[in-house]
mmCIF file of the C-alpha atoms, coordinates in Angstrom:
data_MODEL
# 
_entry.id   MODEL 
# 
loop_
_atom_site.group_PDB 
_atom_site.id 
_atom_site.type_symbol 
_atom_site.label_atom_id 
_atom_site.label_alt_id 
_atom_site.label_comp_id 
_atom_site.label_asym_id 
_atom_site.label_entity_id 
_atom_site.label_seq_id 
_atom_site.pdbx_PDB_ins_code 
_atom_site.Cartn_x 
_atom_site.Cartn_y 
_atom_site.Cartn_z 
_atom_site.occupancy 
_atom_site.B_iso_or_equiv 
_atom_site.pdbx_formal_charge 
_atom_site.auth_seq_id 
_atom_site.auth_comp_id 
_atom_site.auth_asym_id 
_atom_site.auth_atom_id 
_atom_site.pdbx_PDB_model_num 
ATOM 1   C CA . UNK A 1 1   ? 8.274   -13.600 27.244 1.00 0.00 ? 1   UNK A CA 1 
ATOM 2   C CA . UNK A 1 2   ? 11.442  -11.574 27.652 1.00 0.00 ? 2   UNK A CA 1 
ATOM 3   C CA . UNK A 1 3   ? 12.858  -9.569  24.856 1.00 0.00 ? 3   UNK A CA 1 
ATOM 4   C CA . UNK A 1 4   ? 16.261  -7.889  24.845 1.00 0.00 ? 4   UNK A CA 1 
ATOM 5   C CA . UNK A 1 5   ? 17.004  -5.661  21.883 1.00 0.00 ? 5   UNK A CA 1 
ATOM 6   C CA . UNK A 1 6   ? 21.020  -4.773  21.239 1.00 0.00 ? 6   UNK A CA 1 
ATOM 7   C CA . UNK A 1 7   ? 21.302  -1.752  19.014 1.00 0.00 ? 7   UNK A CA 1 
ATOM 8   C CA . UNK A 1 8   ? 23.807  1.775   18.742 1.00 0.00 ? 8   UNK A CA 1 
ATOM 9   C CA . UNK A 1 9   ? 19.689  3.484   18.223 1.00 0.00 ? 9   UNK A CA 1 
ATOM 10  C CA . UNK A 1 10  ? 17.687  2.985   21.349 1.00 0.00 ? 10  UNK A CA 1 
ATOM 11  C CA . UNK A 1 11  ? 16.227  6.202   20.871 1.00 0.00 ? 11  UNK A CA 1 
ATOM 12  C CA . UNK A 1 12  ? 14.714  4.164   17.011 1.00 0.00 ? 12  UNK A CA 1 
ATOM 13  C CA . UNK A 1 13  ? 12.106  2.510   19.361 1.00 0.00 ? 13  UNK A CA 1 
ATOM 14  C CA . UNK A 1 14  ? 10.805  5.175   22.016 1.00 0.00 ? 14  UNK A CA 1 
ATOM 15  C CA . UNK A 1 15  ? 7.422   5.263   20.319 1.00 0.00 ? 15  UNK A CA 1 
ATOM 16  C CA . UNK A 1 16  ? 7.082   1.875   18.267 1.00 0.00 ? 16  UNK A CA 1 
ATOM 17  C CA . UNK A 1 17  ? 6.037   0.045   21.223 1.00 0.00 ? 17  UNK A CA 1 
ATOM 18  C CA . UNK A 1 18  ? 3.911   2.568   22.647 1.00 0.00 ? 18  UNK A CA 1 
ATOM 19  C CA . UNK A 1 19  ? 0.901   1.627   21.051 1.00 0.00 ? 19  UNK A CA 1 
ATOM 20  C CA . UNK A 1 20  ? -1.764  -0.771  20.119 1.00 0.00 ? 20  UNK A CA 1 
ATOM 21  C CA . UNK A 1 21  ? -1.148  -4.737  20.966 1.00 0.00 ? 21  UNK A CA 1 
ATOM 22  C CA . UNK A 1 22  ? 1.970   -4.373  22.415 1.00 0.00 ? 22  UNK A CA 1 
ATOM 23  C CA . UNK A 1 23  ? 1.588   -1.666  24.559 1.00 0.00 ? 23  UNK A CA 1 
ATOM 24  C CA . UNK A 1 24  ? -1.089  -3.824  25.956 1.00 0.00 ? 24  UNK A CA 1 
ATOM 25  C CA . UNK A 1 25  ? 0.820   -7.030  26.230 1.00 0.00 ? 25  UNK A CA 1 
ATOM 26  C CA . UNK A 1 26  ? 4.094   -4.881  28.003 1.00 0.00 ? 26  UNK A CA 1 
ATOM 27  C CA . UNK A 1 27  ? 1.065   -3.270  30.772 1.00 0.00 ? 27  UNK A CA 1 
ATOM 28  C CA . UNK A 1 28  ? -0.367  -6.787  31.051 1.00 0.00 ? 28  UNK A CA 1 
ATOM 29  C CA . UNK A 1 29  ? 3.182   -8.023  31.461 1.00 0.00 ? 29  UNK A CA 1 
ATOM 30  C CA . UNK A 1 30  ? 2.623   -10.532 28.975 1.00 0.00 ? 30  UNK A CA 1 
ATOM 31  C CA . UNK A 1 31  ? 5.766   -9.335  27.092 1.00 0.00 ? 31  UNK A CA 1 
ATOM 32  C CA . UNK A 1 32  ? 8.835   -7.601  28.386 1.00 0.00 ? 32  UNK A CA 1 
ATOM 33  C CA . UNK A 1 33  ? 10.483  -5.271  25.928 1.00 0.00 ? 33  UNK A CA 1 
ATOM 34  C CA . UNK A 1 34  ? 14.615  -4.139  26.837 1.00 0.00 ? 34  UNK A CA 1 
ATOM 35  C CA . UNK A 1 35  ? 16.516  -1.601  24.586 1.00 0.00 ? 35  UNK A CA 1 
ATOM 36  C CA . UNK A 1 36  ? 19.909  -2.088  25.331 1.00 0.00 ? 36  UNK A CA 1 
ATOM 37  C CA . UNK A 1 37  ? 22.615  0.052   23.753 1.00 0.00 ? 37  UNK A CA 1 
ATOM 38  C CA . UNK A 1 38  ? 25.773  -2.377  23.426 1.00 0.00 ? 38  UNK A CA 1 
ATOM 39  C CA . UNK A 1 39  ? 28.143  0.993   22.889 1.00 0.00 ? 39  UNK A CA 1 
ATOM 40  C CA . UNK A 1 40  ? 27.646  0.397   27.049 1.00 0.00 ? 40  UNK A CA 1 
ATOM 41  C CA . UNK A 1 41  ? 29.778  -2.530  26.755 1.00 0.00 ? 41  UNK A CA 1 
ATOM 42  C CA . UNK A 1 42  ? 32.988  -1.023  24.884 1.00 0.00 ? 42  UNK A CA 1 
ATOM 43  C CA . UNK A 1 43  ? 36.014  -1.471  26.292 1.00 0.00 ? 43  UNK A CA 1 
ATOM 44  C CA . UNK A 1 44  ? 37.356  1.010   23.930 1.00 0.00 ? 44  UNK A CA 1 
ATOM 45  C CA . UNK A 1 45  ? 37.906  4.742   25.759 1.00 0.00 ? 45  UNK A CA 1 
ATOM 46  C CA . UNK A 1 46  ? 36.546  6.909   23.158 1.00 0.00 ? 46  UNK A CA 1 
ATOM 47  C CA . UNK A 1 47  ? 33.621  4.410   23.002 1.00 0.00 ? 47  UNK A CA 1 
ATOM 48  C CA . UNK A 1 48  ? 34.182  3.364   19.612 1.00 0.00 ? 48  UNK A CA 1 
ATOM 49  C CA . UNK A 1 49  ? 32.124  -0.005  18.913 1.00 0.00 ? 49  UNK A CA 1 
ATOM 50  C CA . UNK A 1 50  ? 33.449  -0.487  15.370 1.00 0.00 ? 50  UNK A CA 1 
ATOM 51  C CA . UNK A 1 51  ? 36.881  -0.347  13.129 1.00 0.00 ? 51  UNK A CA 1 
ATOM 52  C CA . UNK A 1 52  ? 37.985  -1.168  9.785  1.00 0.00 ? 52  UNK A CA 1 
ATOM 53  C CA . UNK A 1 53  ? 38.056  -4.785  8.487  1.00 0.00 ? 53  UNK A CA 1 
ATOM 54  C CA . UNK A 1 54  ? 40.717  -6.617  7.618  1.00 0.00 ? 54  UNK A CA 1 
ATOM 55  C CA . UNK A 1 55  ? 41.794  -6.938  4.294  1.00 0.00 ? 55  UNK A CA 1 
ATOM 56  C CA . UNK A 1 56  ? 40.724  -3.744  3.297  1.00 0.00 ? 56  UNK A CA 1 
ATOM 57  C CA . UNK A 1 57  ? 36.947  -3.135  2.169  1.00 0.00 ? 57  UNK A CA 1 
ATOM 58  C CA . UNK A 1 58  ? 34.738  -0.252  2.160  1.00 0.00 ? 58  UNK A CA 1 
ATOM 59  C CA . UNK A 1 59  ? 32.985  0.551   5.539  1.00 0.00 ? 59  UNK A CA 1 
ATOM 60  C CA . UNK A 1 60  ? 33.336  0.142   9.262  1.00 0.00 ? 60  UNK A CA 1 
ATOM 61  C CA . UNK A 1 61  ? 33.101  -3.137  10.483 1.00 0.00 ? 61  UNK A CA 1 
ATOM 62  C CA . UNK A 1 62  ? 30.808  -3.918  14.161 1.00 0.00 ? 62  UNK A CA 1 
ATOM 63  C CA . UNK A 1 63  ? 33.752  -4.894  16.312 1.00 0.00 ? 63  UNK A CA 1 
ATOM 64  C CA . UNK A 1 64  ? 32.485  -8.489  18.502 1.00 0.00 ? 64  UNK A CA 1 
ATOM 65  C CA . UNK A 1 65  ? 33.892  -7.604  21.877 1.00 0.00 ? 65  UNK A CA 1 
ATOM 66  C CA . UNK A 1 66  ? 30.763  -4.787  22.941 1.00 0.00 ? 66  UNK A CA 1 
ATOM 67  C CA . UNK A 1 67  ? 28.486  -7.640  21.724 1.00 0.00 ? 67  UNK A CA 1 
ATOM 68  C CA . UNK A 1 68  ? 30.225  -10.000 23.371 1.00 0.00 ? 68  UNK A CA 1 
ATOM 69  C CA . UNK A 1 69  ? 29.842  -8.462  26.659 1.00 0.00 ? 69  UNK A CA 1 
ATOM 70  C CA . UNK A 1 70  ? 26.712  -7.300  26.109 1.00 0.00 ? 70  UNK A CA 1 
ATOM 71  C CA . UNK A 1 71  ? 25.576  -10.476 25.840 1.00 0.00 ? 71  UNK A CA 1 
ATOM 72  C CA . UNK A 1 72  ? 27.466  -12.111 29.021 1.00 0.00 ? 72  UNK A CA 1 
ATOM 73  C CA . UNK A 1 73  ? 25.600  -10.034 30.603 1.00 0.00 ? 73  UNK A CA 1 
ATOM 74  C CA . UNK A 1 74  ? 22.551  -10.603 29.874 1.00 0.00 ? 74  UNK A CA 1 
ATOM 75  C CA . UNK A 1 75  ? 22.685  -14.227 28.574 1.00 0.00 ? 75  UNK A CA 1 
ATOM 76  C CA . UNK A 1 76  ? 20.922  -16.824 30.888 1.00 0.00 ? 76  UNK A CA 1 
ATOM 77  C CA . UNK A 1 77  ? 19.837  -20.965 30.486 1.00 0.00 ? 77  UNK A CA 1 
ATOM 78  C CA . UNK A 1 78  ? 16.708  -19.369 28.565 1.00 0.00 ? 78  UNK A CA 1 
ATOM 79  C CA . UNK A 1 79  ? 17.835  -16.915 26.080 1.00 0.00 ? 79  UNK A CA 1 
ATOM 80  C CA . UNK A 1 80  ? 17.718  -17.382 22.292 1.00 0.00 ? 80  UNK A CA 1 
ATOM 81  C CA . UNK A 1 81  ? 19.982  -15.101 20.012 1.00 0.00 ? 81  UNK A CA 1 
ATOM 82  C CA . UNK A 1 82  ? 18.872  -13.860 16.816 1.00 0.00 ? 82  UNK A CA 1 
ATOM 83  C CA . UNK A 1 83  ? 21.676  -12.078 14.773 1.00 0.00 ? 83  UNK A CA 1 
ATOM 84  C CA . UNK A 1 84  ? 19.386  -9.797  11.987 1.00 0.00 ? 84  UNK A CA 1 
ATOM 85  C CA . UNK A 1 85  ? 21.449  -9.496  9.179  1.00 0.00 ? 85  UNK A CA 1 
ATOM 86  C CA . UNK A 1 86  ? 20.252  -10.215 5.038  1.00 0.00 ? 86  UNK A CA 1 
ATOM 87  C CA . UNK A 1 87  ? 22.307  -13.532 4.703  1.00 0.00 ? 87  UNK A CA 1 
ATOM 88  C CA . UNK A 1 88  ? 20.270  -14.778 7.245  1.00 0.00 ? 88  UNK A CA 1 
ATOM 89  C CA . UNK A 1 89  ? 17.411  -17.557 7.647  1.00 0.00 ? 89  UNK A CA 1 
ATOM 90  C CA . UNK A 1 90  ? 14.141  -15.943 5.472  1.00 0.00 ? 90  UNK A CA 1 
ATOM 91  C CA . UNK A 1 91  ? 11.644  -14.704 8.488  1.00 0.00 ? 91  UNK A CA 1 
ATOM 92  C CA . UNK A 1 92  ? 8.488   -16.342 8.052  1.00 0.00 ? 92  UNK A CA 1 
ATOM 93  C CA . UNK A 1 93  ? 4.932   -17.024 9.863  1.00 0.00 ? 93  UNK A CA 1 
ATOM 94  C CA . UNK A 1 94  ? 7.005   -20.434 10.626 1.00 0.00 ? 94  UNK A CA 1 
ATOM 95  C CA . UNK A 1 95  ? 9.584   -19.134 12.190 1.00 0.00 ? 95  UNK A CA 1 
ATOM 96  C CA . UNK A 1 96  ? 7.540   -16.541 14.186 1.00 0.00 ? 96  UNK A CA 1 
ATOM 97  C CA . UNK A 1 97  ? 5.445   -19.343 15.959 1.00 0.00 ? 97  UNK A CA 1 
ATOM 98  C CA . UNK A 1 98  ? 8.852   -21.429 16.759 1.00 0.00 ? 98  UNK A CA 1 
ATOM 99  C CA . UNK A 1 99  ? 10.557  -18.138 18.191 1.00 0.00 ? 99  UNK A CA 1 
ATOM 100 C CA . UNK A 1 100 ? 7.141   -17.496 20.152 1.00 0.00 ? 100 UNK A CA 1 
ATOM 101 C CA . UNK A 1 101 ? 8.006   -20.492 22.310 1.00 0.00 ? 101 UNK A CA 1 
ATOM 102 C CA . UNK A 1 102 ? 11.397  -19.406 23.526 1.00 0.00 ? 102 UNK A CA 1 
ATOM 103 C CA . UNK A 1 103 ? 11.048  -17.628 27.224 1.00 0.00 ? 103 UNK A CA 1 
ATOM 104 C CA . UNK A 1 104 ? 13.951  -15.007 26.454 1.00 0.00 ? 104 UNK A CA 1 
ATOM 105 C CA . UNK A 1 105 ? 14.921  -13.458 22.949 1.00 0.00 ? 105 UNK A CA 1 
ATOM 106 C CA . UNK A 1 106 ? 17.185  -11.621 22.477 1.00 0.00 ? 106 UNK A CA 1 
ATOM 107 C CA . UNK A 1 107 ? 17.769  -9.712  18.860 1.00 0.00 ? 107 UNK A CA 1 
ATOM 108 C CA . UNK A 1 108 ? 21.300  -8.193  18.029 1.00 0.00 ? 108 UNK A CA 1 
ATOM 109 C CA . UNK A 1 109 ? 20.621  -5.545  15.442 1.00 0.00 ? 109 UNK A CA 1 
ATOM 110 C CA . UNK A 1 110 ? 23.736  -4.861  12.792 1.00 0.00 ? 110 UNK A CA 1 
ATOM 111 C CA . UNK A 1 111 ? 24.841  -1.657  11.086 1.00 0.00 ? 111 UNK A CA 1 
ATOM 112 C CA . UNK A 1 112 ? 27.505  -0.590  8.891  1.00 0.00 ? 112 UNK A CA 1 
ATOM 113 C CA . UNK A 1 113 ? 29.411  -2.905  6.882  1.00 0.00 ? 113 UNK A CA 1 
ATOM 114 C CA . UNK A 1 114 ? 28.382  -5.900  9.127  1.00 0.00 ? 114 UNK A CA 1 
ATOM 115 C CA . UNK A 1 115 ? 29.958  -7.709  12.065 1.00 0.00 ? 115 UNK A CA 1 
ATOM 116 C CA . UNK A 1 116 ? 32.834  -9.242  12.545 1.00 0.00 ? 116 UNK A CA 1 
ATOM 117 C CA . UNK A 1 117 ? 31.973  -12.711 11.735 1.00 0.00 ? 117 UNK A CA 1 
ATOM 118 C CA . UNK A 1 118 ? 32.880  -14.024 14.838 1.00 0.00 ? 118 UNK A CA 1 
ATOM 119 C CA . UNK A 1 119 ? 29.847  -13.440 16.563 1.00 0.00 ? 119 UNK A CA 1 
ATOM 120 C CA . UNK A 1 120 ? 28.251  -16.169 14.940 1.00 0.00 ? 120 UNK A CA 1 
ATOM 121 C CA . UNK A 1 121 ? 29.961  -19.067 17.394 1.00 0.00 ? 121 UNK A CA 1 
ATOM 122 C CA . UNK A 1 122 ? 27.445  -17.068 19.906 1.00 0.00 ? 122 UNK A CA 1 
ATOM 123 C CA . UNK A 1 123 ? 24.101  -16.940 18.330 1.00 0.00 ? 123 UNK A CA 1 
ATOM 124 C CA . UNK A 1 124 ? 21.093  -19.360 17.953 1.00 0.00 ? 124 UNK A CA 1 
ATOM 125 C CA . UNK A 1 125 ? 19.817  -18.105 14.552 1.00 0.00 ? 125 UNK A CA 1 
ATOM 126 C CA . UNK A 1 126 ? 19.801  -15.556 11.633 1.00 0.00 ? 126 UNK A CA 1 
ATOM 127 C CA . UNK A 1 127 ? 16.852  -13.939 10.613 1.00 0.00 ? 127 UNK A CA 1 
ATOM 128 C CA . UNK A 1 128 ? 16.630  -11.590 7.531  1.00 0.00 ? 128 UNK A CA 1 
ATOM 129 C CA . UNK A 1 129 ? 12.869  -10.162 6.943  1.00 0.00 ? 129 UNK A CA 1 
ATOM 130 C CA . UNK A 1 130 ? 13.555  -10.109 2.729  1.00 0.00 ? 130 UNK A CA 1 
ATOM 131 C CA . UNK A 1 131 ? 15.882  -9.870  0.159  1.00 0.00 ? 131 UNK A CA 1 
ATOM 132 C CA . UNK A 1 132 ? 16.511  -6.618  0.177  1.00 0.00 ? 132 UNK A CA 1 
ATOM 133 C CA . UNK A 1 133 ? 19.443  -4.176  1.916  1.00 0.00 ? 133 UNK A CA 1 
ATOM 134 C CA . UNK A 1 134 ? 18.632  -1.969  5.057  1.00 0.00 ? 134 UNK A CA 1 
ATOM 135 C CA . UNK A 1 135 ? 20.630  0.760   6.883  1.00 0.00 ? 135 UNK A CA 1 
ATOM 136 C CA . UNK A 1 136 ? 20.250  -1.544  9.687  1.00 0.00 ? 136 UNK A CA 1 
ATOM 137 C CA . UNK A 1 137 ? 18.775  -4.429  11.714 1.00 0.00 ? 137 UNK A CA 1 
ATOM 138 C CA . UNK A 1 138 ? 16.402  -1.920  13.928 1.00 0.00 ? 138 UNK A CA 1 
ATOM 139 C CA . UNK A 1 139 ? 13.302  -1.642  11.642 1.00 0.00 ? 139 UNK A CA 1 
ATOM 140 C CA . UNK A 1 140 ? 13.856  -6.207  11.257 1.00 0.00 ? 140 UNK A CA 1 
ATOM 141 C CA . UNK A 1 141 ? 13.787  -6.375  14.982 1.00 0.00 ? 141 UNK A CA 1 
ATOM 142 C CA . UNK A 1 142 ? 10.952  -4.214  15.576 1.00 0.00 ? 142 UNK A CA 1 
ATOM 143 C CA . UNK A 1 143 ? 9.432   -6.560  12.683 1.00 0.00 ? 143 UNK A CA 1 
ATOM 144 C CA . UNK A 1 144 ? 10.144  -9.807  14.370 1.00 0.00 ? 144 UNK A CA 1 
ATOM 145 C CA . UNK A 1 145 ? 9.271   -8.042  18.022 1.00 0.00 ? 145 UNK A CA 1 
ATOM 146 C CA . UNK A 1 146 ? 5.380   -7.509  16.433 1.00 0.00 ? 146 UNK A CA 1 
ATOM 147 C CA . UNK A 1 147 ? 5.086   -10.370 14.534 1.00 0.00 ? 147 UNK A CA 1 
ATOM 148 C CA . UNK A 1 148 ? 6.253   -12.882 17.603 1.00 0.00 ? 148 UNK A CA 1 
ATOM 149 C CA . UNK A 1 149 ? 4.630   -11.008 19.995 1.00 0.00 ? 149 UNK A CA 1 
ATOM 150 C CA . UNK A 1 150 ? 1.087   -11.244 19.100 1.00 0.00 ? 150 UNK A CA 1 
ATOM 151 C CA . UNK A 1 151 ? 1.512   -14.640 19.299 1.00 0.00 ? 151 UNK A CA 1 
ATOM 152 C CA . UNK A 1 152 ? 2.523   -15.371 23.083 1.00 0.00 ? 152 UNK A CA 1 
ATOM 153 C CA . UNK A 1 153 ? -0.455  -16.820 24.731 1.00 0.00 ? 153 UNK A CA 1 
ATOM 154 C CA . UNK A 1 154 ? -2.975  -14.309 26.020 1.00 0.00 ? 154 UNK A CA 1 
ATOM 155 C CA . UNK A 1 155 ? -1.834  -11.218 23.727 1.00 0.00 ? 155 UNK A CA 1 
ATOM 156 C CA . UNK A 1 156 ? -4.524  -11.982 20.888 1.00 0.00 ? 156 UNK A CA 1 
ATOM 157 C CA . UNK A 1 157 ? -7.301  -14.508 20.659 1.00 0.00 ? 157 UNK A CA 1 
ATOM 158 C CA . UNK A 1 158 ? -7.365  -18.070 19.710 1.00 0.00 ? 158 UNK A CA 1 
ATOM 159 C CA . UNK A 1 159 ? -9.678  -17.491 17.473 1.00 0.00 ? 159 UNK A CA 1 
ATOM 160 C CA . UNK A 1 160 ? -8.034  -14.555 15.449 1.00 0.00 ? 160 UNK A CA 1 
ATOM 161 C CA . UNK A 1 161 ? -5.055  -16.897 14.921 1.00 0.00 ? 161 UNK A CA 1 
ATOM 162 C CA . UNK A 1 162 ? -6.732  -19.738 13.941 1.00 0.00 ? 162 UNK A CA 1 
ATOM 163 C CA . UNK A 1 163 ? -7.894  -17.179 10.792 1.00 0.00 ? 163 UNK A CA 1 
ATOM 164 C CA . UNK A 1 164 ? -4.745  -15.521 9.881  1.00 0.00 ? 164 UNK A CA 1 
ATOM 165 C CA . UNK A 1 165 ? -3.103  -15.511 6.586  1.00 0.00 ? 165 UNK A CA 1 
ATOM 166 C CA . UNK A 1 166 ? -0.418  -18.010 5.797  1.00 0.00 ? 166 UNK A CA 1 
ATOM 167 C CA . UNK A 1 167 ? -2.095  -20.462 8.070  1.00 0.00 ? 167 UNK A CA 1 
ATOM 168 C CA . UNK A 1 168 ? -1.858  -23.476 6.056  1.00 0.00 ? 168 UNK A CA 1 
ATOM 169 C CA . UNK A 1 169 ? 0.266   -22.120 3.534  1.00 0.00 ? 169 UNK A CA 1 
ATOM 170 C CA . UNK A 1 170 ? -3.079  -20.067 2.501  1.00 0.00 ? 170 UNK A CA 1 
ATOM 171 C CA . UNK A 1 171 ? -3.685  -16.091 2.425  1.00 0.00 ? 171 UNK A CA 1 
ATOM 172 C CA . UNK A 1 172 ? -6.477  -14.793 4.460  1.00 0.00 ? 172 UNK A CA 1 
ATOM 173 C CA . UNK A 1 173 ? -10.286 -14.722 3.271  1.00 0.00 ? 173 UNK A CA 1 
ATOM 174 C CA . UNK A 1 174 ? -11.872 -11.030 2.359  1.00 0.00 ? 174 UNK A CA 1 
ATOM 175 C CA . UNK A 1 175 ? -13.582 -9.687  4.965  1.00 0.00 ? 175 UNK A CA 1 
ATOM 176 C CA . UNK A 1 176 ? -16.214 -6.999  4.448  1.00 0.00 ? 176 UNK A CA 1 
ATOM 177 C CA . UNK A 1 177 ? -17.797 -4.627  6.595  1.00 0.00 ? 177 UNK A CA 1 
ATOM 178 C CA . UNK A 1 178 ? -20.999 -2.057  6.648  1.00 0.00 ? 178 UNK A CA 1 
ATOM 179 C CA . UNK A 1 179 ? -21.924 -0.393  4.450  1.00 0.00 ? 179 UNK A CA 1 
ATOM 180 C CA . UNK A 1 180 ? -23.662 -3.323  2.306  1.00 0.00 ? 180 UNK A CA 1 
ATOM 181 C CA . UNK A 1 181 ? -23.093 -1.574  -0.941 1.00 0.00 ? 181 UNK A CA 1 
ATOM 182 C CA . UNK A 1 182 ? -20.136 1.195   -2.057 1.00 0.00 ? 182 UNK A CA 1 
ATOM 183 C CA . UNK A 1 183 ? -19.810 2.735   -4.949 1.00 0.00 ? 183 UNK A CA 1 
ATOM 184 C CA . UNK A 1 184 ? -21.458 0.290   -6.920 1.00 0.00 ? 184 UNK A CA 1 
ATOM 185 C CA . UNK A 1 185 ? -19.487 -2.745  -5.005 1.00 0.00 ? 185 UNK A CA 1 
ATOM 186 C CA . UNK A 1 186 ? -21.935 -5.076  -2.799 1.00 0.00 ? 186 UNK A CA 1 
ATOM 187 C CA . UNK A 1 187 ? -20.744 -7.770  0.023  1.00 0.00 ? 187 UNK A CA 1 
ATOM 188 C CA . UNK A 1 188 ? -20.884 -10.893 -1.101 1.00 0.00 ? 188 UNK A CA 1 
ATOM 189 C CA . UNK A 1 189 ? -24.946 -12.416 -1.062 1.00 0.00 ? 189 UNK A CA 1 
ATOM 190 C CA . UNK A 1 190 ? -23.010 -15.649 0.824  1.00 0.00 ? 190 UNK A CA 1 
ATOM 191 C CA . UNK A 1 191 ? -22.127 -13.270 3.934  1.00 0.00 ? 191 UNK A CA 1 
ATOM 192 C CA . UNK A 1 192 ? -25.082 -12.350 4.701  1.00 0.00 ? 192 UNK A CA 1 
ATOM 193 C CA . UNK A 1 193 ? -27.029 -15.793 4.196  1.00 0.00 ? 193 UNK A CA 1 
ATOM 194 C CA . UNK A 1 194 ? -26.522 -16.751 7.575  1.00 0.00 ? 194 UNK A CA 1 
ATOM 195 C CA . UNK A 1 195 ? -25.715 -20.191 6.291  1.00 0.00 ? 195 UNK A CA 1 
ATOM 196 C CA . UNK A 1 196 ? -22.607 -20.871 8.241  1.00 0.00 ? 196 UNK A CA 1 
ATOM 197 C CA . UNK A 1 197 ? -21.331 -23.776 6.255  1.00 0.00 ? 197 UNK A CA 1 
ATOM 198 C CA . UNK A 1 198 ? -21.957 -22.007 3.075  1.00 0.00 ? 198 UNK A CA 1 
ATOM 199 C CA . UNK A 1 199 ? -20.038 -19.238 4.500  1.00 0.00 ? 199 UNK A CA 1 
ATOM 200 C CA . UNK A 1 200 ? -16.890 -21.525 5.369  1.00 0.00 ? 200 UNK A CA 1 
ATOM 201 C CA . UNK A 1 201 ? -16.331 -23.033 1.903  1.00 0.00 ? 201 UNK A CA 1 
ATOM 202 C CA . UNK A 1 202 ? -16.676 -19.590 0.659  1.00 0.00 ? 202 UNK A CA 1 
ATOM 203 C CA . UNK A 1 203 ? -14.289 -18.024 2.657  1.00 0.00 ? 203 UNK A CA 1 
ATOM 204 C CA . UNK A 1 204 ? -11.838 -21.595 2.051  1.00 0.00 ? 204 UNK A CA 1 
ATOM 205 C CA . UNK A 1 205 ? -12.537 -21.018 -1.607 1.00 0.00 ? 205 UNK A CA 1 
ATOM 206 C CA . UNK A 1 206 ? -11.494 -17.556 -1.479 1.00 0.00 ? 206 UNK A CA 1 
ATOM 207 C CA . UNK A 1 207 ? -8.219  -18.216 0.513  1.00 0.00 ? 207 UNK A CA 1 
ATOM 208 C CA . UNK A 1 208 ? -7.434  -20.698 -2.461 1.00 0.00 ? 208 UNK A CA 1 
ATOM 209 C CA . UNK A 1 209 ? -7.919  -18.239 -4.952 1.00 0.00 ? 209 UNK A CA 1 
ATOM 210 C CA . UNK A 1 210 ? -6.588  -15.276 -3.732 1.00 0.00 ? 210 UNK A CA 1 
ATOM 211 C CA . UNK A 1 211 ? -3.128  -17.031 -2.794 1.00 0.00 ? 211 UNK A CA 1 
ATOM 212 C CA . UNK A 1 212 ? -3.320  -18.576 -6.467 1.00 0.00 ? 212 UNK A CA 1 
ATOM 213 C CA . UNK A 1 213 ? -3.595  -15.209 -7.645 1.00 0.00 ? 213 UNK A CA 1 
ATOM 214 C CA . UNK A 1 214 ? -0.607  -13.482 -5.614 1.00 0.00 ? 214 UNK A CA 1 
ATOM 215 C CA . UNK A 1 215 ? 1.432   -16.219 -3.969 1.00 0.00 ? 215 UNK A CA 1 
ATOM 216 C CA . UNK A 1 216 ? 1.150   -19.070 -5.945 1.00 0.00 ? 216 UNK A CA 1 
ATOM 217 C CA . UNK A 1 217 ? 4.312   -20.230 -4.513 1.00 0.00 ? 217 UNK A CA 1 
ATOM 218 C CA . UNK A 1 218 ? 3.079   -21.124 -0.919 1.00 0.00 ? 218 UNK A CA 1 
ATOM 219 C CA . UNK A 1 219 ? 0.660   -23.527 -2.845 1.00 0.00 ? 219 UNK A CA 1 
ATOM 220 C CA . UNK A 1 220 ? 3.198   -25.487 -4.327 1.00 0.00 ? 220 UNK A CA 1 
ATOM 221 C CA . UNK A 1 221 ? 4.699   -25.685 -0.658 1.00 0.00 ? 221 UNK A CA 1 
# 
């Protein structure tokens, strides 16, 4: 998979995808991860990628042209934009697996007051990660960038997917660890039974719960 990431802060991402999962997926070219700066594709000459907005309003305004071109340029039969901006399309497990399918991504991250509303006649989708108001889209895309990512084929296991929270509209199982007993708190006796059927309805039972407990609102989905 090909991702192309159009932002004014390239320098926001020199060490997010340096690490971990995919740092391994970008060396086993499983992924591959482009910062673009679209203040490269101003026409203005001072550079300027933004103005006031009509009407009047507090703010700058993202002018469309540098995106625009930006994206003429780098647009192909493949590519799927993503505008990030908060009156976008809630980003979801969902939505992750269906953008993990596309061959080319490409994310435009806002800032300021917004864009000009224009650019949406040359996007696929908008994607907001909450309701809630950033500075900008960079911290979204680098959310959407992990959260696809992992799930290309060959980054992560089968089997680690198949577990994963919201899988089913369910939160993920507690999983425990050595040592057997902490500060007075034991691993559950079913863990360690060796019963693996046992161990499955426990862990099903416990997915049930817990997402009764602090998302009872996937259940009812």
């Amino acid at each position: 998979m090909k991702i192309d990431i159009l932002t004014l802060f390239p320098e926001m991402y020199s060490s997010v995808f340096a690490s971990s999962i995919i740092k391994r997926a970008i060396d086993s070219k499983l992924i591959d991860i482009n910062i673009i700066n679209f203040r490269d594709y101003t026409n203005d000459p001072h550079n300027k990628v933004d103005d006031t907005p009509y009407g009047g309003g507090a703010g700058m305004v993202l002018s469309i042209e540098p995106i625009y071109n930006a994206l003429e340029d780098i647009r192909d039969s493949d590519s799927f934009v993503v505008l990030l901006t908060p009156s976008g399309k809630v980003f979801n497990q969902k939505v992750a697996v269906d953008l993990s399918s596309k061959k080319h991504l490409i994310l435009i991250c806002g800032h300021y007051e917004g864009f000009d509303d224009r650019i949406r006649n040359f996007i696929d989708l908008e994607i907001s990660i909450g309701d809630y108001v950033l500075t900008g889209g960079e911290i979204p895309s680098m959310v959407v960038v992990d959260t696809v990512s992992r799930l290309v084929d060959g980054v992560i296991s089968d089997e680690s997917l198949d577990n994963e929270s919201f899988n089913d509209n369910l939160l993920d199982y507690p999983v425990y660890t050595k040592p057997r007993e902490f500060m007075g708190y034991s691993v559950p006796d079913v863990l360690l039974s060796g019963d693996h059927k046992k161990i499955d309805e426990y862990r099903n039972e416990e997915r049930i719960k817990r997402t009764k407990e602090n998302r009872p609102d996937l259940l009812e989905k």
